[in-house]
C-alpha atoms as a printed R data frame, in Angstrom:
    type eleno elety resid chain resno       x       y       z
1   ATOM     1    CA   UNK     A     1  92.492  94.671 110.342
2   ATOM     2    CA   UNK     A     2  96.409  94.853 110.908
3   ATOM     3    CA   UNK     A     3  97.771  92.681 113.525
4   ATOM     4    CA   UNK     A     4 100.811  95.467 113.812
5   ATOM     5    CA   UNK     A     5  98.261  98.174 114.285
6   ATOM     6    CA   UNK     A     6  94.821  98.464 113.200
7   ATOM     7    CA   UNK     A     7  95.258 101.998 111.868
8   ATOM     8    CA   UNK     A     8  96.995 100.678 108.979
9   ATOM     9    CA   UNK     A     9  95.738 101.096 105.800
10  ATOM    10    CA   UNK     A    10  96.232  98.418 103.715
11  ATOM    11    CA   UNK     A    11  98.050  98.461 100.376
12  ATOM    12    CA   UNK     A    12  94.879  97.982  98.210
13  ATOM    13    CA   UNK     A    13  93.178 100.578 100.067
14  ATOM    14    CA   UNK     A    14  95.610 103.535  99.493
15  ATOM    15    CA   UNK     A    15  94.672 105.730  96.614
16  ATOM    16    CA   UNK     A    16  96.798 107.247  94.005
17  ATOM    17    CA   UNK     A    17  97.685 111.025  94.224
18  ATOM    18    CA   UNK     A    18  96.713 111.438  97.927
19  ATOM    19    CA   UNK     A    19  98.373 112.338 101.002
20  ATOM    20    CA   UNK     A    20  98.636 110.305 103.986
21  ATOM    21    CA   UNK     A    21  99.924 110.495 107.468
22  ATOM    22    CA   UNK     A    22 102.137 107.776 107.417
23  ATOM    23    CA   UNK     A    23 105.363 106.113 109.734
24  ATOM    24    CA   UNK     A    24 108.464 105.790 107.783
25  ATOM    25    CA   UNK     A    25 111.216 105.670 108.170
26  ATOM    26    CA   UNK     A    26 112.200 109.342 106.575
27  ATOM    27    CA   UNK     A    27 109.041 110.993 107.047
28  ATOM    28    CA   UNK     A    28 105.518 111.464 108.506
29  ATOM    29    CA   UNK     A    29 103.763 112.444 105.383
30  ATOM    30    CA   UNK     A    30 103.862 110.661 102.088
31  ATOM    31    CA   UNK     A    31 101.993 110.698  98.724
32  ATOM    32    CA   UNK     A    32 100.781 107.583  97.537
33  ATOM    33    CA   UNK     A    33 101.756 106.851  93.789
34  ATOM    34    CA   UNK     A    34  99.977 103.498  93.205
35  ATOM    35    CA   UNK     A    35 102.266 102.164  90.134
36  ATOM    36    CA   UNK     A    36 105.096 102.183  91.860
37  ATOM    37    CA   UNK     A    37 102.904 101.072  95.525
38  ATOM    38    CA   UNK     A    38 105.353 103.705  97.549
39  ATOM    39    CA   UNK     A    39 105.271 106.387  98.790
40  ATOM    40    CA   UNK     A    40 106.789 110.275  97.753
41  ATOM    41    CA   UNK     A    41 108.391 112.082 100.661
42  ATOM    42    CA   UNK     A    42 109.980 115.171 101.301
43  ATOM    43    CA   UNK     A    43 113.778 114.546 102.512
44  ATOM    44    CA   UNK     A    44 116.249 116.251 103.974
45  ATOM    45    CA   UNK     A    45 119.912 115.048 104.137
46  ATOM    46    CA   UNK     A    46 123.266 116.365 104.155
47  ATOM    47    CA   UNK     A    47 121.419 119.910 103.653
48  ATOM    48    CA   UNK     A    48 119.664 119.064 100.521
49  ATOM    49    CA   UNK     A    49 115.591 118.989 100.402
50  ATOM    50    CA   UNK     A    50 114.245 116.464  97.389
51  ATOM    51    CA   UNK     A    51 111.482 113.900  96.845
52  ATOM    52    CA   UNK     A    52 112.395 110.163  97.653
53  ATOM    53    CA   UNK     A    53 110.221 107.024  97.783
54  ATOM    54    CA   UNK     A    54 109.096 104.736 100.710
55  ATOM    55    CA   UNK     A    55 107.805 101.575  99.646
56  ATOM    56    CA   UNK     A    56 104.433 100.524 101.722
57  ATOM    57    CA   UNK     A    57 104.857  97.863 103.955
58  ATOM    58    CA   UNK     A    58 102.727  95.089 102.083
59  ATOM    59    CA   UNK     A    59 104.548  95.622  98.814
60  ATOM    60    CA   UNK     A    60 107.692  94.012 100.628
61  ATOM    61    CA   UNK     A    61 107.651  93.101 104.238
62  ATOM    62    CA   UNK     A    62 111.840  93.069 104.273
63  ATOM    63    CA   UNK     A    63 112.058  96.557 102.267
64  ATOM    64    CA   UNK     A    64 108.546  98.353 103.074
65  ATOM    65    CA   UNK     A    65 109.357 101.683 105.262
66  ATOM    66    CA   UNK     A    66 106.296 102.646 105.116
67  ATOM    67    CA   UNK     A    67 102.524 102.465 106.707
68  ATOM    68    CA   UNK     A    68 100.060 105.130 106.277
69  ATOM    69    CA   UNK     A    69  97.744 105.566 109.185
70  ATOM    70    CA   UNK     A    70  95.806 108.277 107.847
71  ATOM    71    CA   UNK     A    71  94.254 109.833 104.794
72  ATOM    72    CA   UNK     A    72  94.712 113.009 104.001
73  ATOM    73    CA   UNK     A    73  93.266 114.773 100.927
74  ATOM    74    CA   UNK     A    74  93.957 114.792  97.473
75  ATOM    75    CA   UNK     A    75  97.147 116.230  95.716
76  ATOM    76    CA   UNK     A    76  96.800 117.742  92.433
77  ATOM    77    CA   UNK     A    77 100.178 118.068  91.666
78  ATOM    78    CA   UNK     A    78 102.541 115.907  89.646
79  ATOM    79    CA   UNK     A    79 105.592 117.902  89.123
80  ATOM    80    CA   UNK     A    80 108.323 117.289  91.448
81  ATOM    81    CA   UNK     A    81 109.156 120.878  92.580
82  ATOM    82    CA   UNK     A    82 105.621 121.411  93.307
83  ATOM    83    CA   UNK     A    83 105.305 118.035  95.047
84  ATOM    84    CA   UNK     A    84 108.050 118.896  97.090
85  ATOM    85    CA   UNK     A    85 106.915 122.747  97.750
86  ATOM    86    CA   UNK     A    86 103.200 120.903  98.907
87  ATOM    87    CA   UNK     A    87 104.762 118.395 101.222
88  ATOM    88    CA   UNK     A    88 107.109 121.005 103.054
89  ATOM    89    CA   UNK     A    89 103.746 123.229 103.288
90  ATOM    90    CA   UNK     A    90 101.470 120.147 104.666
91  ATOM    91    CA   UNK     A    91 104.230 119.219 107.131
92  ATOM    92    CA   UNK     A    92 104.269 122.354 108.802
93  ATOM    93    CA   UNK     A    93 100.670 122.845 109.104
94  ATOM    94    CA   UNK     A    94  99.642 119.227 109.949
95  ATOM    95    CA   UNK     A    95 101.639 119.313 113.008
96  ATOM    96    CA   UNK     A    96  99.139 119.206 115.471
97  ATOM    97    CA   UNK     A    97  97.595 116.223 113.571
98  ATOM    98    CA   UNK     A    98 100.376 114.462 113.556
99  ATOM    99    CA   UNK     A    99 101.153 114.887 117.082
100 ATOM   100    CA   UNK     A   100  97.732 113.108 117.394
101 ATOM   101    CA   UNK     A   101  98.526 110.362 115.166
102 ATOM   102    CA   UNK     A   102 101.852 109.983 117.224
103 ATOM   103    CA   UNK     A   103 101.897 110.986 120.843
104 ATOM   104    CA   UNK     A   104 103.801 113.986 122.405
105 ATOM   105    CA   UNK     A   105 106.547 112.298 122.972
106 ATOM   106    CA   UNK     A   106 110.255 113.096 121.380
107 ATOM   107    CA   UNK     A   107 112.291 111.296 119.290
108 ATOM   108    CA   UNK     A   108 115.390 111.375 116.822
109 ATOM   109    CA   UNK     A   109 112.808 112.842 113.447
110 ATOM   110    CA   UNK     A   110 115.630 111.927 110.186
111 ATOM   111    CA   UNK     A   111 112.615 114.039 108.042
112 ATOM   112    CA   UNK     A   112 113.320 117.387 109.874
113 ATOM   113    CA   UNK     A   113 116.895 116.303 110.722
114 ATOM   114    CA   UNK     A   114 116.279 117.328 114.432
115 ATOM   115    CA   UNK     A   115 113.564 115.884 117.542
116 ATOM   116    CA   UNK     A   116 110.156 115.034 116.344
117 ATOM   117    CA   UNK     A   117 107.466 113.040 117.515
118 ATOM   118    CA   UNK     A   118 107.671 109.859 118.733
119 ATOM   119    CA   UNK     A   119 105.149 106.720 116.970
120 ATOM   120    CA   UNK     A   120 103.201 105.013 119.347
């Protein structure tokens, strides 16, 4: 068990090629890509949309951004435009999950560039 939060799922328990609710700081939903132990996001900045890594918490304590709380499913994909097409999808429609994960309340979301949902 996490002493942070025992809904983390450890490093050594994420599996490659699937999709996790995770906090981060640029996103909610990452897939885990086990050579590189991070995690691929959708992000949006300066009004571009493109795939960027998150590094889990236990691979570095001072650079980790991310913690997945949740599996997901698997993710067949391993092109980048289709990667990126799936995670903008999943976003959308994992809302309510999410919200569940998280709590109703707002916050500043950098992934959607506008309020989000706020960890707990």
């Amino acid at each position: 068990m996490d002493k942070r939060n025992p809904n983390i799922i450890p490093l050594d328990d994420c599996k490659d090629r699937y999709l996790y609710i995770i906090d981060a700081r640029n996103a909610r939903l990452g897939i885990f890509h086990d050579q590189t132990g991070s995690f691929i996001i959708s992000r949006r900045k300066f009004g571009s949309n493109y795939l960027f890594n998150e590094d889990h918490y236990d691979k570095d304590e001072r650079y980790g951004t991310a913690t997945p709380l949740k599996e997901i499913e698997y993710v067949p994909y391993t092109n980048e435009t289709d990667e990126l097409a799936f995670l903008n999808k999943r976003t959308k429609e994992l809302e309510k999950e999410m919200l569940e994960v998280f709590g109703p309340e707002p916050r500043w979301d950098n992934a959607k560039g506008d309020i989000g949902v706020q960890p707990s």
